[in-house]
N, C-alpha and C positions, 0 to 999 in steps of 0.2 A: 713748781713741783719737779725737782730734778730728777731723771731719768738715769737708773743704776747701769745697765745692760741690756745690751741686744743681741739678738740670735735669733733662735727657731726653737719654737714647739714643732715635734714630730705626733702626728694623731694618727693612731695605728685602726686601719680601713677596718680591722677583725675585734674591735672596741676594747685596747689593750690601752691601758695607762698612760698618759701623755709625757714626753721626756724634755726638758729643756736642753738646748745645745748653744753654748755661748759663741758669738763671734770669736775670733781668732785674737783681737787684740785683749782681750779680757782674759784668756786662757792662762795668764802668766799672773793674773789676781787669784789672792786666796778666795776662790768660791768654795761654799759649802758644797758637801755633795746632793743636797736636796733644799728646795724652796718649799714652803706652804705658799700656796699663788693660788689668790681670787682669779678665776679664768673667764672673762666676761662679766656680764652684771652680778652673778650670782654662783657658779660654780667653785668653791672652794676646796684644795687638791695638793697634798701631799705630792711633790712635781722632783724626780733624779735629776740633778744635771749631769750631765756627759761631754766631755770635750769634745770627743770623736764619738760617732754610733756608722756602723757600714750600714748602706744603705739598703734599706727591704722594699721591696715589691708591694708590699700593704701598706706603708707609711703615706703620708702628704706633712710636708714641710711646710708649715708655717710662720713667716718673720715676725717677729713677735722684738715688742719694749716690756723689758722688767722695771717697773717705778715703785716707789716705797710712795706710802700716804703719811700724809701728818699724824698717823694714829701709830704708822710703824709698821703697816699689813704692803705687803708684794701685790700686785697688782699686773698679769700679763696682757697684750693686748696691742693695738686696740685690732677687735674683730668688724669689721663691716659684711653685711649680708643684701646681696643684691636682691630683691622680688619679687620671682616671675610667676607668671603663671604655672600652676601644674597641668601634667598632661600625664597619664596611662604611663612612660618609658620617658624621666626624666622631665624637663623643662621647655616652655617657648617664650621667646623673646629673641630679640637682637644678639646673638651671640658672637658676631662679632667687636659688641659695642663691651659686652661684659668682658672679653678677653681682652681689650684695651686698656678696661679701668685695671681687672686681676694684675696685669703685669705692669701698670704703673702704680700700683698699692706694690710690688715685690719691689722694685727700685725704691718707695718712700718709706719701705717697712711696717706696713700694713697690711695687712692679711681679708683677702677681699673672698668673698664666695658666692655663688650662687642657692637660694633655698628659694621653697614653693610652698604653700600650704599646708602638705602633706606630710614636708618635714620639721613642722611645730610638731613637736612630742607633748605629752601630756606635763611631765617634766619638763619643769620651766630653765635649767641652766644645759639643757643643750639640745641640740636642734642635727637634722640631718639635711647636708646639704652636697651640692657640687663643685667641682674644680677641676681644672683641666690637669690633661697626664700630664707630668713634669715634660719638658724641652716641648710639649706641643702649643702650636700656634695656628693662627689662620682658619679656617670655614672649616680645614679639615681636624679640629684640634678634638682628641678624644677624651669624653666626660667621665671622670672616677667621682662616684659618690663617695660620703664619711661623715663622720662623727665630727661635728665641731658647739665649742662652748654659741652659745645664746650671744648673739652678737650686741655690742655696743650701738649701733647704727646699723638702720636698715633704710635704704633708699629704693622706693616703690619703682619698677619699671616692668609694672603688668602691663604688657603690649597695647590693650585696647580695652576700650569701655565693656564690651559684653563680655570679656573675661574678666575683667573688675568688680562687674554687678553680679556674677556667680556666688553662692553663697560659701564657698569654702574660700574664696580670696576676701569677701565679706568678714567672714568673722576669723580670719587671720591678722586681715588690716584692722579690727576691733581689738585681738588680742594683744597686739605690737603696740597699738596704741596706749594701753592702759598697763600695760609693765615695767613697773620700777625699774629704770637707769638703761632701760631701750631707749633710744631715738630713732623716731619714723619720720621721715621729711615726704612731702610731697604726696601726702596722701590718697589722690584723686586726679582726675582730669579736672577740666574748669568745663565749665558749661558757657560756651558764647552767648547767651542770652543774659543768666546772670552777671556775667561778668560786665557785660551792656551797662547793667541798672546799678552794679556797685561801683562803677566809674563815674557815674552819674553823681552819688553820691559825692562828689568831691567836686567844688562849683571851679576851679581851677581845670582840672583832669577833663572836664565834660564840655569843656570846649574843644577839646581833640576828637570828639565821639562825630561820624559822620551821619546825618539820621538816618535813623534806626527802629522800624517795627518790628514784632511780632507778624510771623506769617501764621495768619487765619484764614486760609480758604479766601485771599485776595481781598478779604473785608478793607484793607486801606490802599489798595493798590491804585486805585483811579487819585486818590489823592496823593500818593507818594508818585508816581509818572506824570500829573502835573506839575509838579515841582520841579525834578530832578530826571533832565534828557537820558541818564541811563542808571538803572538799579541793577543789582546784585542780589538772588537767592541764594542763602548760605547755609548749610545744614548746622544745626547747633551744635549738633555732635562729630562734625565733619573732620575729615582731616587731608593736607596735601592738597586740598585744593578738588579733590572728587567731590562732585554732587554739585558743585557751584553751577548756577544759572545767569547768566546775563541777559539782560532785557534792553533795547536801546531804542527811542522813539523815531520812526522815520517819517521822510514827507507821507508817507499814506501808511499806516499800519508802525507795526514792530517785529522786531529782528530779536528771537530768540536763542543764545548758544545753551545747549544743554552740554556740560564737560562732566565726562568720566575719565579716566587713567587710560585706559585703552582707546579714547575714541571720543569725536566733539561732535556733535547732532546740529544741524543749524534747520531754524523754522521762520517761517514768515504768517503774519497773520496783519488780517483788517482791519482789525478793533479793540477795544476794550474787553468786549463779552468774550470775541474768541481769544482773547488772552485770559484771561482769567479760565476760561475752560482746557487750554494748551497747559498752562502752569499747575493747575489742581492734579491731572493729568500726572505731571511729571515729578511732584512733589510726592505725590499720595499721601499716606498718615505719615508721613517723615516730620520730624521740625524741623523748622526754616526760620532765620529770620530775613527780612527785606532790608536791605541797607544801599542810600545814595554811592551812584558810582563817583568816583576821586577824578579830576582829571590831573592823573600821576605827573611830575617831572621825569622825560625820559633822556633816554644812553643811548645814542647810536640807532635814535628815531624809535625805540623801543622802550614804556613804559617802564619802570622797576620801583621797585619798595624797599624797606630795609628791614633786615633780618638784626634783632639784638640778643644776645646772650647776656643774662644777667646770672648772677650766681652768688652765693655767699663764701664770704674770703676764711682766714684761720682766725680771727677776731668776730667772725658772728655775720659777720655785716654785711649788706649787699653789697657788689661791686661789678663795674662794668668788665666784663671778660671781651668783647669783642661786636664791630657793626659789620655783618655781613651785606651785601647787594645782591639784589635776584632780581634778574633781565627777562619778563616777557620772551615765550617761544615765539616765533609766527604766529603762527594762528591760536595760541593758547589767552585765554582768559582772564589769567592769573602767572604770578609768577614762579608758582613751584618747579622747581626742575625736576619732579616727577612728572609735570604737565609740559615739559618741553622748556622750560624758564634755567638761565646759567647765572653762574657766576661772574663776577666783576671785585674787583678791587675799588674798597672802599674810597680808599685817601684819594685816587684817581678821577674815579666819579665825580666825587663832591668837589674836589679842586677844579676838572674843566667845566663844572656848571656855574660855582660860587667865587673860583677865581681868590682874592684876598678874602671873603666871608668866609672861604671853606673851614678855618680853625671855629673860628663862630660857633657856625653851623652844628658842628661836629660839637663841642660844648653843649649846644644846647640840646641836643640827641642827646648826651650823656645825663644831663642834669634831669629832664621830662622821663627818663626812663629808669634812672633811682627813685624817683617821685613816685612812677607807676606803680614798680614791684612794692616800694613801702606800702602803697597805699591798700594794694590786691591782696598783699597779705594780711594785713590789718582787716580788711574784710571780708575774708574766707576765713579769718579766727585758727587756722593750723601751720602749723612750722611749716614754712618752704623753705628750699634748699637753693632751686636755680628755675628758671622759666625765661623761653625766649619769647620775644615781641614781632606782631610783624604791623610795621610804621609806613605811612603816604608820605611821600614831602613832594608838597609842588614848587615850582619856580620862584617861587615869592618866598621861600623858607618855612611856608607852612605846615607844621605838620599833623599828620591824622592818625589815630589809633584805630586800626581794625583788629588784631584777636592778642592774645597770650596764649602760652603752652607750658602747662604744669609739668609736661614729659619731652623737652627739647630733643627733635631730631637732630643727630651728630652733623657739625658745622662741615664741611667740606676744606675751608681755609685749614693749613695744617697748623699754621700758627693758633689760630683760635683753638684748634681742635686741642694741638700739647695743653695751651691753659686751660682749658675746660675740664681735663682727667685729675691735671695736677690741683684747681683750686676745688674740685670736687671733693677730695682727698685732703684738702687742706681742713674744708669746712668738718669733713667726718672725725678730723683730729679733736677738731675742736669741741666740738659735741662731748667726743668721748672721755677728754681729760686726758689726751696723751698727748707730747710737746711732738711736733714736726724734726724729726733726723732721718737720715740717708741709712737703709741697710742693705745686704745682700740680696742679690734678685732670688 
């Protein structure tokens, strides 16, 4: 589908008529002075072009592809809509993560936005949402709401579970889903319990799974601490590494860390009975599951795991974007570098541990973790987009699967990070039906 022109729709903030403005190199083509342009799935609109328009205070500029369809209809586009939570006065989420992708959709020519619940209109071809003021960037960049067409692609990045399971992000993410020539990727968190038993499912994959119960009021715990000298309480719905519990069997009793964000609790007890009453305790109606502790291959005498981003490329398909490493804090229990855990350089790591295996090695991380996401998708039954892994490997080259994240916190590496925005963006093209080219920021 070849791509006629590119420029900008202007959408005027006071719900005034949308104007196309052609790139500069097209300016010298006979264009009409007016398109009929489908604008997103479904908006269709008598559209001025304008060479030049001076710039107004109420407008937002958006880069927009003019493509013609095999039927002969204009098509602008493509629109991406990011989806946060609504709140009383705009939006919450990661805002500096959406201004990363908005201004790498202005360099690919894509037109990225922010919308909330709120601004699903009853009217299904256009929606009200957010965008930063033109030239603003950074924490400080200030939010102009507008008018914009019904986007092509929405990519879910409701911050957290209990705003997820609110009912107006409910039947948002119900309407998105069920709307002709919308795309929702990523529809949900994953639940680490389920995620447990659909790994299972796969007699390959479920050799990576380290055992693993269900936390019931310590019902299998005397048998999971016979086994395995140290276990792991993990909230099901945890994230960063908050709420994790460590249990470790000593010569007399056991050594418990309770780890929160702010602060690590350490307990000693005599037995069975007063652990099982310390851990109910510390759990309360939370879920949990119990899972064998790893014993990690470490960096610089400190445990680490591996962080994967996996993502789908401009052809549909998974692809590996990048293996991060996250080094155990001191006294942290985990390696989130929220809990005190840094970064390392992958190729580094695995070369002084694997020496000539490290290419291997590195293979077979890539190969185990397209496996994963195929398979996690095929068992959640919904589009996903992109999800990171976080993987054990010990000395012997074994590796273990401890969680996935349907909502990948932003990589720290800047290399990962550039390809993460850019195949993010790649993937949205693709969904939408519009070919990948370069236009004005």
């Amino acid at each position: 589908m070849p791509f006629q022109f590119t420029g900008w729709l202007t959408f005027d903030r006071n719900g005034a008529d949308p104007i196309f403005i052609p790139r500069q190199q097209h300016t010298g083509a006979s264009l009409p002075s007016s398109l009929f342009l489908t604008l997103g799935p479904g908006w269709r609109q008598q559209v001025p072009v304008r060479k030049t328009t001076p710039p107004s205070k109420n407008e937002v500029r958006c880069p927009v592809q003019v493509i013609r369809d095999q039927r002969g209809h204009y098509r602008a586009g493509p629109f991406v809509a990011i989806l946060a939570a609504g709140k009383p006065k705009g939006f919450s989420g990661v805002r500096s993560n959406f201004l990363d992708l908005i201004h790498t959709g202005r360099r690919m020519g894509v037109t990225v936005f922010v919308i909330t619940p709120a601004g699903l209109k009853r009217n299904d071809k256009r929606v009200e949402g957010f965008i930063p003021k033109r030239g603003h960037r950074g924490n400080q960049a200030q939010w102009i709401s507008a008018t914009f067409p019904m986007p092509h692609v929405v990519y879910n990045r409701i911050p957290n579970r209990q705003a997820e399971n609110r009912a107006p992000e409910q039947q948002a993410l119900a309407k998105l889903s069920a709307m002709p020539g919308v795309h929702l990727f990523n529809p949900s968190f994953f639940n680490k319990w389920e995620l447990f038993l659909r790994m299972k499912h796969s007699t390959q994959l479920a050799r990576l799974l380290p055992d693993t119960v269900r936390w019931e009021k310590g019902e299998r715990l005397e048998e999971m601490a016979q086994k395995h000298p140290t276990l792991f309480l993990k909230p099901v719905n945890g994230k960063a590494g908050h709420g994790m519990i460590r249990i470790t069997r000593k010569e007399r009793g056991f050594e418990i860390v309770d780890q929160k964000v702010y602060n690590k609790k350490r307990f000693h007890v005599d037995d069975m009975q007063a652990l099982k009453k310390k851990l109910n305790l510390l759990t309360g109606n939370r879920r949990y599951v119990l899972q064998q502790g790893i014993q990690l291959a470490t960096y610089g005498g400190r445990p680490f795991d591996l962080r994967i981003l996996m993502q789908k490329n401009g052809a549909g398909k998974w692809s590996h974007t990048g293996i991060g490493i996250r080094v155990a804090g001191k006294e942290a229990i985990s390696t989130h570098v929220p809990m005190g855990g840094s970064i390392a350089d992958s190729s580094r790591v695995l070369q002084s541990l694997f020496g000539k295996r490290a290419a291997a090695v590195t293979e077979k991380i890539r190969t185990t973790t397209l496996d994963i996401a195929r398979h996690i998708e095929q068992e959640e039954g919904k589009n996903l987009g992109e999800m990171s892994m976080d993987l054990g490997l010990e000395t012997n080259e074994k590796l273990w699967f401890f969680e996935a994240n349907a909502k990948p916190m932003k990589f720290d590496e800047p290399g990962i990070r550039r390809l993460s925005l850019q195949r993010l963006l790649q993937y949205c093209l693709f969904l939408s039906g519009f070919p990948t080219v370069t236009a004005g920021r």
